[in-house]
PAROGU-550538 format. One record per residue (C-alpha): y, z, x; residue number from 1. Coordinates in nm, 4 decimals. Example, Ala and Ser with C-alpha at 12.3 -4.5 7.8 and 13.67 -1.06 7.14 Angstrom:
BEGIN
@north = -0.4500 | up = 0.7800 | east = 1.2300 | num = 1 $
@north = -0.1060 | up = 0.7140 | east = 1.3670 | num = 2 $
# end
This chain:
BEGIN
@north = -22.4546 | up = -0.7875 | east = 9.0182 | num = 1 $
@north = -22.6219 | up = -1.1239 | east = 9.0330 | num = 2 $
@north = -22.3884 | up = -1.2761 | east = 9.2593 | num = 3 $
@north = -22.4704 | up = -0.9427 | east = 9.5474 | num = 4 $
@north = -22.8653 | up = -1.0434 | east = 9.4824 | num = 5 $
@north = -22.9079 | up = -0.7126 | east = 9.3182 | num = 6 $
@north = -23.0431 | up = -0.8911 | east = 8.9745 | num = 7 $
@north = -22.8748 | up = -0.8986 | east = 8.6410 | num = 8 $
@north = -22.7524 | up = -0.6065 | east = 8.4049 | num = 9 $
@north = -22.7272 | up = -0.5765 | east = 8.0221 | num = 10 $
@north = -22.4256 | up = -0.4683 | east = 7.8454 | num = 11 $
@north = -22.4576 | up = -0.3948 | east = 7.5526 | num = 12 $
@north = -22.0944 | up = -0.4662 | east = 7.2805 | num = 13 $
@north = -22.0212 | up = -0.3294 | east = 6.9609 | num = 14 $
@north = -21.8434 | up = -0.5696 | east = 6.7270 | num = 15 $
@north = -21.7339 | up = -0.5747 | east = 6.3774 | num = 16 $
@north = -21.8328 | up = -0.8496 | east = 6.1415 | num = 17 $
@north = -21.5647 | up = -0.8017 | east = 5.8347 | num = 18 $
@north = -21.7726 | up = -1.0769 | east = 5.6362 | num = 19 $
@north = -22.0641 | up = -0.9021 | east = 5.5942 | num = 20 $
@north = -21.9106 | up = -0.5395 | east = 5.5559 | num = 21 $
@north = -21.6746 | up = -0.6885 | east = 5.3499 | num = 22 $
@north = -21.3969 | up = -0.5195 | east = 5.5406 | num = 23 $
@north = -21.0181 | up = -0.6105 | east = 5.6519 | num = 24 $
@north = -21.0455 | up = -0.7045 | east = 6.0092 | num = 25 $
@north = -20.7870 | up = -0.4792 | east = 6.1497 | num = 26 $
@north = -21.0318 | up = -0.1911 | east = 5.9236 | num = 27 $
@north = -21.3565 | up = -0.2659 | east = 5.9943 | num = 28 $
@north = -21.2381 | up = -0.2511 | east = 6.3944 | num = 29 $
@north = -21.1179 | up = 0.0695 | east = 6.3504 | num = 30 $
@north = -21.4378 | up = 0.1509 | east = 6.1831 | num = 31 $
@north = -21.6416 | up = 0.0789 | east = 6.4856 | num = 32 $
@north = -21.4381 | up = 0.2668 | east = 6.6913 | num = 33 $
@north = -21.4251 | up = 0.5848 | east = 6.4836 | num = 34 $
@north = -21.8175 | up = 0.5622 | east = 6.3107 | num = 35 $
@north = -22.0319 | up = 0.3137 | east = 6.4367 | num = 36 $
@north = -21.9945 | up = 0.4885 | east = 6.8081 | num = 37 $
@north = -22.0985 | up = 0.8087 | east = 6.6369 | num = 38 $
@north = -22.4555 | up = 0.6238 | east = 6.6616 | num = 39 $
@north = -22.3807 | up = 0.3900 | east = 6.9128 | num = 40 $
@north = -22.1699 | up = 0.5962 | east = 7.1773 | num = 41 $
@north = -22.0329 | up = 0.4224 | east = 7.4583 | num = 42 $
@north = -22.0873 | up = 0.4789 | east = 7.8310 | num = 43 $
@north = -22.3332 | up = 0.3948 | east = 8.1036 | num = 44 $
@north = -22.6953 | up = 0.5247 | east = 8.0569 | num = 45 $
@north = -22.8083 | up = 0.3891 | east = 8.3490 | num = 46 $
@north = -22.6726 | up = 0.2923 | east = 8.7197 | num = 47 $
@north = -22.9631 | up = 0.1985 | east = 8.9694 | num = 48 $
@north = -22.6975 | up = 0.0240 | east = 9.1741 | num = 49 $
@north = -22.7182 | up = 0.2481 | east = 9.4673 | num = 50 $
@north = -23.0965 | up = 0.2433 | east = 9.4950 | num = 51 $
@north = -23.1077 | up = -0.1531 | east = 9.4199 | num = 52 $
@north = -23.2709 | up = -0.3717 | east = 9.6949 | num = 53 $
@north = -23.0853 | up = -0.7059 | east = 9.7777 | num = 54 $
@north = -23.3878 | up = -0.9916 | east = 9.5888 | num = 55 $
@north = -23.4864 | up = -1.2588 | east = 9.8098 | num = 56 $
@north = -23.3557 | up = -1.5907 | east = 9.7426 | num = 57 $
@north = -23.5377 | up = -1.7876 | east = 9.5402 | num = 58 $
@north = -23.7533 | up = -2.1097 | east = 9.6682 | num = 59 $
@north = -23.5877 | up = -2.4110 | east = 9.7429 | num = 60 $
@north = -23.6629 | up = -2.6628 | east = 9.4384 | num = 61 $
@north = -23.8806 | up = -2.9855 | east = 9.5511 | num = 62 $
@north = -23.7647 | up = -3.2887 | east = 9.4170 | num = 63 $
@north = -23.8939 | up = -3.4288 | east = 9.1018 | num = 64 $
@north = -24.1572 | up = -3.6850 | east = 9.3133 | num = 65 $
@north = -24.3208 | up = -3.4493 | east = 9.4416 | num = 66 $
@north = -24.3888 | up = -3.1799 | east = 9.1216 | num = 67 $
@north = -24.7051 | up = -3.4298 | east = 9.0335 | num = 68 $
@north = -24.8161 | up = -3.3138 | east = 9.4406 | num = 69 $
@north = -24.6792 | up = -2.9220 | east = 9.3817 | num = 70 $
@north = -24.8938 | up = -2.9054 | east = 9.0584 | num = 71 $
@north = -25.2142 | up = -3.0940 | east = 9.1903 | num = 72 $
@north = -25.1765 | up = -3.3941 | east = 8.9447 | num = 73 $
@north = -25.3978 | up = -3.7150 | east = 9.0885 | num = 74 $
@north = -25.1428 | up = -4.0279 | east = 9.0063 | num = 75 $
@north = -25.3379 | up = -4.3115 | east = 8.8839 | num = 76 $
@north = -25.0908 | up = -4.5403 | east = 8.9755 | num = 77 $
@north = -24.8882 | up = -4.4841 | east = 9.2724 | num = 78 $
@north = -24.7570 | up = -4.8466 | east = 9.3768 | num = 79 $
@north = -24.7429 | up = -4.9644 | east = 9.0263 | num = 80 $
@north = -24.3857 | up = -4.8253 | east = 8.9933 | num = 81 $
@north = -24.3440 | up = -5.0031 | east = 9.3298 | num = 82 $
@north = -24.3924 | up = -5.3306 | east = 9.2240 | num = 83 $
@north = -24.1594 | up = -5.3225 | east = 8.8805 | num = 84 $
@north = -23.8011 | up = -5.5365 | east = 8.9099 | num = 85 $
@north = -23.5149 | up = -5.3091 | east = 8.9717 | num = 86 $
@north = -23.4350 | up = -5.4170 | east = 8.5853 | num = 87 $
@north = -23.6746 | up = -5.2053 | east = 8.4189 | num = 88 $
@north = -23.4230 | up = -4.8845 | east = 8.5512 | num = 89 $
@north = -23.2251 | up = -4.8970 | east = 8.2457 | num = 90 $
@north = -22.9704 | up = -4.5940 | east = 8.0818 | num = 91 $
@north = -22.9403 | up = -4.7501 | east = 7.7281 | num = 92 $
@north = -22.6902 | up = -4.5785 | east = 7.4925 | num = 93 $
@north = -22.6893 | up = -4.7157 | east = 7.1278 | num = 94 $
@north = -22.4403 | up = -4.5938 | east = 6.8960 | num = 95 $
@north = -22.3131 | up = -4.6863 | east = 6.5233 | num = 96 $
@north = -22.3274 | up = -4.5733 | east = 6.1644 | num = 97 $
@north = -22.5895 | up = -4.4142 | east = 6.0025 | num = 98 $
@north = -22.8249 | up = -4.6497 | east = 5.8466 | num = 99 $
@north = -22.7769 | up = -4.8991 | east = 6.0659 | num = 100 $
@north = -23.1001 | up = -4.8809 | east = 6.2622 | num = 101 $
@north = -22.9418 | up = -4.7125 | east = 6.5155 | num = 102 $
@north = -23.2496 | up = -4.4853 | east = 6.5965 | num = 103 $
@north = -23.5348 | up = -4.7511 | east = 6.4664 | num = 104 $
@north = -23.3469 | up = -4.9642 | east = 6.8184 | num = 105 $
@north = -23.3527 | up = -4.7705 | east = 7.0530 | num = 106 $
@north = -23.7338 | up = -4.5904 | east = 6.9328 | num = 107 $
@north = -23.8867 | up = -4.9734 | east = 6.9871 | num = 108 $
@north = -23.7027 | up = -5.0075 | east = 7.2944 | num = 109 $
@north = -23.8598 | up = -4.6648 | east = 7.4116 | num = 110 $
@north = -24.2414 | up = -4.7417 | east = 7.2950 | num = 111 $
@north = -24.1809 | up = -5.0860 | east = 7.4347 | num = 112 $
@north = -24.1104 | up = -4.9315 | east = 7.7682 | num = 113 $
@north = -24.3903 | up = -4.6991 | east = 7.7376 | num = 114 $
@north = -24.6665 | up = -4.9576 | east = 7.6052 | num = 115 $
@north = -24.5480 | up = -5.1223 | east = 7.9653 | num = 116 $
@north = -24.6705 | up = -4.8111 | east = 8.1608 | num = 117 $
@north = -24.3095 | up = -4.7539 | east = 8.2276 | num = 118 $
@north = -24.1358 | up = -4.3712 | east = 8.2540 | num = 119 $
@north = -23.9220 | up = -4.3074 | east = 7.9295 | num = 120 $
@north = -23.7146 | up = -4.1297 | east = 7.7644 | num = 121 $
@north = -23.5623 | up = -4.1369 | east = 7.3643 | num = 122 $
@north = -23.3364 | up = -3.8832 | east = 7.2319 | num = 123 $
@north = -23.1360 | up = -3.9079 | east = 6.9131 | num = 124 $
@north = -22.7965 | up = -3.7816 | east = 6.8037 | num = 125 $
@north = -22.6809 | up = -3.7509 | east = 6.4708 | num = 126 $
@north = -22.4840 | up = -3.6176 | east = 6.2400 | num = 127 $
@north = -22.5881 | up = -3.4501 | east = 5.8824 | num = 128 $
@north = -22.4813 | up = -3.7503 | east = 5.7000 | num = 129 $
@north = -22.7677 | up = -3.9961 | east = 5.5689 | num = 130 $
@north = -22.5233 | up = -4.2714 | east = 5.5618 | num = 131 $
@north = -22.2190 | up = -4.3708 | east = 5.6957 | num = 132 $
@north = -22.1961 | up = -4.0945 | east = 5.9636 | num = 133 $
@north = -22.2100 | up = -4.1232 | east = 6.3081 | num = 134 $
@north = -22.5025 | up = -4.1589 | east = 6.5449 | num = 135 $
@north = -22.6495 | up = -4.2492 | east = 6.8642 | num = 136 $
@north = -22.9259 | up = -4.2362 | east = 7.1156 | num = 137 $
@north = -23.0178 | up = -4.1910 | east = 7.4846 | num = 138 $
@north = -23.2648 | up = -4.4385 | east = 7.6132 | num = 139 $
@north = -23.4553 | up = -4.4168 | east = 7.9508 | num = 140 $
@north = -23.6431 | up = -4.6644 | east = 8.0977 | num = 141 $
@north = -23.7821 | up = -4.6721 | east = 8.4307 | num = 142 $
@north = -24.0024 | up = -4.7604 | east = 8.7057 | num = 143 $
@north = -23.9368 | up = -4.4012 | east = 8.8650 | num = 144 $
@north = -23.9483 | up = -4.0275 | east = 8.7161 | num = 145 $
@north = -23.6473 | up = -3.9455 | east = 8.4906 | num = 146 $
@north = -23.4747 | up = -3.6316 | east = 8.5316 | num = 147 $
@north = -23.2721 | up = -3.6109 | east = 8.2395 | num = 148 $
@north = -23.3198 | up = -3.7909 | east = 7.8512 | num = 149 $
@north = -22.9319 | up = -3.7573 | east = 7.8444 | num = 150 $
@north = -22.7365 | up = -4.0853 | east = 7.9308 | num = 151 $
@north = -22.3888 | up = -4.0165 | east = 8.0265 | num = 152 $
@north = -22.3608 | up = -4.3032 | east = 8.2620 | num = 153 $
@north = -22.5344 | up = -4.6112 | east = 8.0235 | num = 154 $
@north = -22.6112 | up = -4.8925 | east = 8.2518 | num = 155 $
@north = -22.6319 | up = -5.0990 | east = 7.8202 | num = 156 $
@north = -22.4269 | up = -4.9903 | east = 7.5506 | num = 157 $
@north = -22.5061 | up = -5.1574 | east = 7.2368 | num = 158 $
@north = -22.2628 | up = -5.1301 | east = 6.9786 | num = 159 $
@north = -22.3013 | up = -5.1472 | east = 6.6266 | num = 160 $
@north = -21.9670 | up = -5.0753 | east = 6.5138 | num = 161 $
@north = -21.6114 | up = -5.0491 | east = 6.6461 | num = 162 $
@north = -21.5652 | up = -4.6745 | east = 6.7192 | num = 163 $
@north = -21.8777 | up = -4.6397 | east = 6.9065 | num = 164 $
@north = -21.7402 | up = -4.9318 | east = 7.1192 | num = 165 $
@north = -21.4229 | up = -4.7294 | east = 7.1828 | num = 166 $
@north = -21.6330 | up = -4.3978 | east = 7.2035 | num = 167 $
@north = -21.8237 | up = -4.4890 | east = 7.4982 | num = 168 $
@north = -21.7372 | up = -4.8086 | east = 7.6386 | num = 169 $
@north = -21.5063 | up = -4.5849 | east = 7.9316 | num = 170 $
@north = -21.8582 | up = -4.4384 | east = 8.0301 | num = 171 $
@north = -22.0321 | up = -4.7393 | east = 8.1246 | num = 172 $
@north = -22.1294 | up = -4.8274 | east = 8.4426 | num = 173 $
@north = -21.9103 | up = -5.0941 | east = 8.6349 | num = 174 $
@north = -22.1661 | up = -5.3940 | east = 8.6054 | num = 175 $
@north = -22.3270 | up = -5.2873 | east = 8.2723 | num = 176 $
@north = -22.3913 | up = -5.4859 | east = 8.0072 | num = 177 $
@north = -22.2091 | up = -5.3701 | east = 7.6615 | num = 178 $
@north = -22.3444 | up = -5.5704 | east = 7.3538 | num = 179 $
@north = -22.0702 | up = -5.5532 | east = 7.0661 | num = 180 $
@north = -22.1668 | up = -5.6163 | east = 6.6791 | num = 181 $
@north = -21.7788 | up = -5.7988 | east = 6.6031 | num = 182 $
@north = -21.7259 | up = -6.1391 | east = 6.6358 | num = 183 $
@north = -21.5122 | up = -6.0380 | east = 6.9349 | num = 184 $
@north = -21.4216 | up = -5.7593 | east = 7.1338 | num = 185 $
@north = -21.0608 | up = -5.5617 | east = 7.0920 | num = 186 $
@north = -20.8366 | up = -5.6639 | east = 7.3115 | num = 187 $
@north = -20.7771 | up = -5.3103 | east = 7.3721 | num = 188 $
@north = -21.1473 | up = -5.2453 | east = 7.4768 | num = 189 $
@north = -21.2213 | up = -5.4902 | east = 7.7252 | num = 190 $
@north = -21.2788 | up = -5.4055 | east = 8.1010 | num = 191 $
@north = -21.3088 | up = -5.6281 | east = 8.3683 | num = 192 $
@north = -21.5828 | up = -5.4898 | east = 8.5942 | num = 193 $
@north = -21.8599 | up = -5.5158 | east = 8.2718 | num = 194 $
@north = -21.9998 | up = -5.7721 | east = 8.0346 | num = 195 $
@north = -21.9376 | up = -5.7704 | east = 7.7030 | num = 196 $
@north = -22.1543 | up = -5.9790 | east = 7.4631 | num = 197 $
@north = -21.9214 | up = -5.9536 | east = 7.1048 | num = 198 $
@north = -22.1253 | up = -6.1407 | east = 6.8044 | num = 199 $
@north = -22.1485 | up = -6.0660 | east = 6.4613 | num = 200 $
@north = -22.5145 | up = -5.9653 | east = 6.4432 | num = 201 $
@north = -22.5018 | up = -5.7928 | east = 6.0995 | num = 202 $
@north = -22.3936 | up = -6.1126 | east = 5.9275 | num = 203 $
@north = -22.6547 | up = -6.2734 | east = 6.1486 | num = 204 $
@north = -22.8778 | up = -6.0214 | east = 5.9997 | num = 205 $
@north = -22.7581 | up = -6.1171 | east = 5.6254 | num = 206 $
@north = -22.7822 | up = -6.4595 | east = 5.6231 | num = 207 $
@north = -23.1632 | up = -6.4170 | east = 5.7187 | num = 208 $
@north = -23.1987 | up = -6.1798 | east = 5.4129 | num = 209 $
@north = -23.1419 | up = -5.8167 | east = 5.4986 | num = 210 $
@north = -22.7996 | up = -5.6941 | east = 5.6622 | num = 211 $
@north = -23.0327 | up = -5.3810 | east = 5.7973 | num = 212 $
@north = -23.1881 | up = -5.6419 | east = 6.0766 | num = 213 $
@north = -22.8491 | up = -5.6145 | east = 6.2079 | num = 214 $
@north = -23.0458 | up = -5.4268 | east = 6.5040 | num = 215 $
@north = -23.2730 | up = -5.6323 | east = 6.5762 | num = 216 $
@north = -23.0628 | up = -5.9436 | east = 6.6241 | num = 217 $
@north = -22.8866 | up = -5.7396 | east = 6.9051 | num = 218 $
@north = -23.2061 | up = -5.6113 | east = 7.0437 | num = 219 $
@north = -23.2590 | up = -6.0095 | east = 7.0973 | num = 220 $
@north = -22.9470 | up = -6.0636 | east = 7.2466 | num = 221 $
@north = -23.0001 | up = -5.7751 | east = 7.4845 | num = 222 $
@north = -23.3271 | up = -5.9158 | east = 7.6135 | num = 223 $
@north = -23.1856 | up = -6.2538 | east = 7.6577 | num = 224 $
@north = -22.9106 | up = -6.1070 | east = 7.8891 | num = 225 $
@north = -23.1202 | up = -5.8296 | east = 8.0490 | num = 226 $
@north = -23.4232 | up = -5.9387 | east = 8.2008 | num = 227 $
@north = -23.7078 | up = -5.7082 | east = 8.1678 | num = 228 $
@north = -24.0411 | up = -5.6333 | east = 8.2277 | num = 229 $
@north = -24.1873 | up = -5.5469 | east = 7.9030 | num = 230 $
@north = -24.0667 | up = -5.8041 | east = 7.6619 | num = 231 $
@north = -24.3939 | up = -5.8990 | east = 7.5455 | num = 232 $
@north = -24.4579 | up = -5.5438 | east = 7.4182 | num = 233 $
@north = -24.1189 | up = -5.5483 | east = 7.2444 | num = 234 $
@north = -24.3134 | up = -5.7561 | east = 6.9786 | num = 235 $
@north = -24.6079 | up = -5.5766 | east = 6.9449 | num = 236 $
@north = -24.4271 | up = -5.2680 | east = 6.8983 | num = 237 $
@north = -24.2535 | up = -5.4468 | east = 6.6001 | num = 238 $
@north = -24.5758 | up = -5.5308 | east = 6.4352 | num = 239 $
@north = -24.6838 | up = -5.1727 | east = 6.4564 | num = 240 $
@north = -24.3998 | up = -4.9988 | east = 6.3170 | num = 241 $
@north = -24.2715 | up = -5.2097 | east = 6.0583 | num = 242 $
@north = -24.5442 | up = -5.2174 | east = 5.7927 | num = 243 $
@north = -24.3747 | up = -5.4210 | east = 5.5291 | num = 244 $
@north = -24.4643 | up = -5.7955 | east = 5.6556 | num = 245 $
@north = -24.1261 | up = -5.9438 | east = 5.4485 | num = 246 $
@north = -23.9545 | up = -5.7248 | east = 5.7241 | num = 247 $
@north = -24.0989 | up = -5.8022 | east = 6.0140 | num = 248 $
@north = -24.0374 | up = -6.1697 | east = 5.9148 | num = 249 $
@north = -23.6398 | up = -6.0503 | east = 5.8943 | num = 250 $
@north = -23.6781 | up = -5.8604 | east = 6.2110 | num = 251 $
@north = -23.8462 | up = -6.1368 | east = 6.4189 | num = 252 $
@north = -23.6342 | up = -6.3935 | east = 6.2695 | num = 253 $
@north = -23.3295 | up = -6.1769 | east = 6.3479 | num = 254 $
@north = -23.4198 | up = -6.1287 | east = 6.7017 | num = 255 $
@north = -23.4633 | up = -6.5094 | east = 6.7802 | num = 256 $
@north = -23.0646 | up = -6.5414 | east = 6.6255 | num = 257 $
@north = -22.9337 | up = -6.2832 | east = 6.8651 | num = 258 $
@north = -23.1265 | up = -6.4277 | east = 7.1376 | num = 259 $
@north = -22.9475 | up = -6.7846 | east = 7.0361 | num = 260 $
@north = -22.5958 | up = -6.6145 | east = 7.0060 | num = 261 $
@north = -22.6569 | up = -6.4523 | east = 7.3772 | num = 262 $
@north = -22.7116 | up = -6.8065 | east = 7.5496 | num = 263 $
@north = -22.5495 | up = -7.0721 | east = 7.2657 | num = 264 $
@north = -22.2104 | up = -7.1149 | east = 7.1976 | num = 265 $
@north = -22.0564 | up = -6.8993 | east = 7.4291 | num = 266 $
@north = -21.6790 | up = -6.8505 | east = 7.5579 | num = 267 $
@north = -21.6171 | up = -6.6708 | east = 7.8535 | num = 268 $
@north = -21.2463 | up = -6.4711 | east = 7.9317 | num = 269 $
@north = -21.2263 | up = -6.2209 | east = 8.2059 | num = 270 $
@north = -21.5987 | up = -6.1328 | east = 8.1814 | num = 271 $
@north = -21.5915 | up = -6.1604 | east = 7.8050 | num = 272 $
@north = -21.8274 | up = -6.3214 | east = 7.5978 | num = 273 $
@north = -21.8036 | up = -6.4230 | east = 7.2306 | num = 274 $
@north = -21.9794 | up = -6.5907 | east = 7.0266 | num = 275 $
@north = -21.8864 | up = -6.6770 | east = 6.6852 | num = 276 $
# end
């Protein structure tokens, strides 16, 4: 009916739900079919097919620039976006365990981005498990409007553990940036047309005193490799969320070891860099 511009119609099913009647499947179908369409008989009750005029198509969609125009929205800013780098357009994914700051990364990447006046996105991904289990997140950053919070095409992967590496590392763009927390990358995992920064940021993260900073140190290493345009906030947004100050000591300190392992120390094989 939709597809002849005619609209939609409801049909209406009746099913049997054995669990709840407490039936045998092959019983409670035959029950529907010899009771339940005592109440519920079947047939069409109503057929306005032949009186049905064709609905006009519906209005082209403008694009997503010019909805702030369509709804009457002043911009305050129109050249600002103009004059940010290309690399403030960045499709972060950040996967690993639960518990591993996983979320916490890429929420400080996402307020950093907004404290910038930049357009962003966050949107986490988990499983029911409080530890252990898996999780990720979508970030958005970006001089221009974002259409989707979903990143299926990360420009930055960051890594926290091994299967998220192998989870989403065929997704990345060619020319991305993957960030790996091993002290190197599987031979099995490596790709030629990306870079991929492997260092052991949770021991990193340990010897400073707290293996949770993990994060952080490869939130350093991603801003020494990516350039971007709202660094600065990156800090301030630390000193807002984490209240506990012998934290944000870890978490700074942690962030200035990544940032050393990114540019210190470094081997590179095929576009591979490790650092150990």
């Amino acid at each position: 009916m939709q597809k002849r511009g005619l609209g939609f119609s409801l049909v209406e099913v009746l099913s049997p739900c054995p669990t709840i009647w407490k039936k045998d499947p092959i019983v409670a179908q035959k029950w529907v079919e010899q009771e339940l369409t005592k109440t519920f008989p079947l047939g069409v009750f109503r057929d306005r097919t032949k009186e049905a005029a064709v609905r006009p198509a519906p209005a082209v969609v403008p694009p997503l620039e010019r909805i702030p125009d369509v709804l009457g929205i002043v911009k305050e800013a129109d050249a600002r976006p103009e004059t940010r780098p290309a690399s403030s357009d960045l499709a972060i994914k950040v996967a690993g365990f639960g518990g591993q700051g996983v979320l916490l990364l890429g929420e400080v990447l996402a307020e950093a981005g907004l404290a910038a006046g930049l357009q962003v996105s966050w949107l986490p991904s988990y499983g029911p498990e409080m530890r252990s289990g898996t999780s990720h997140c979508h970030v958005r950053i970006s001089a221009r409007p974002i259409a989707s919070p979903l990143v299926s095409r990360p420009n930055v992967l960051l890594a926290l553990n091994e299967p998220s590496l192998r989870k989403f590392l065929a997704a990345v763009e060619p020319q991305g940036l993957v960030i790996f927390n091993g002290v190197e990358c599987p031979q099995d995992c490596r790709r030629p047309d990306v870079t991929i920064l492997a260092a052991p940021f949770t021991r990193f993260a340990d010897e400073l005193g707290g293996a949770k900073a993990g994060n952080m140190a490869m939130l350093g290493a991603l801003l020494e490799r990516r350039s971007v345009s709202f660094e600065r906030e990156v800090t301030d947004v630390l000193h807002r969320l984490v209240r506990n100050q012998r934290w944000l000591e870890i978490d700074l300190a942690a962030m200035a070891r990544g940032r050393q392992a990114a540019k210190l120390n470094l081997e590179t094989d095929h576009e591979i860099v490790r650092s150990r």
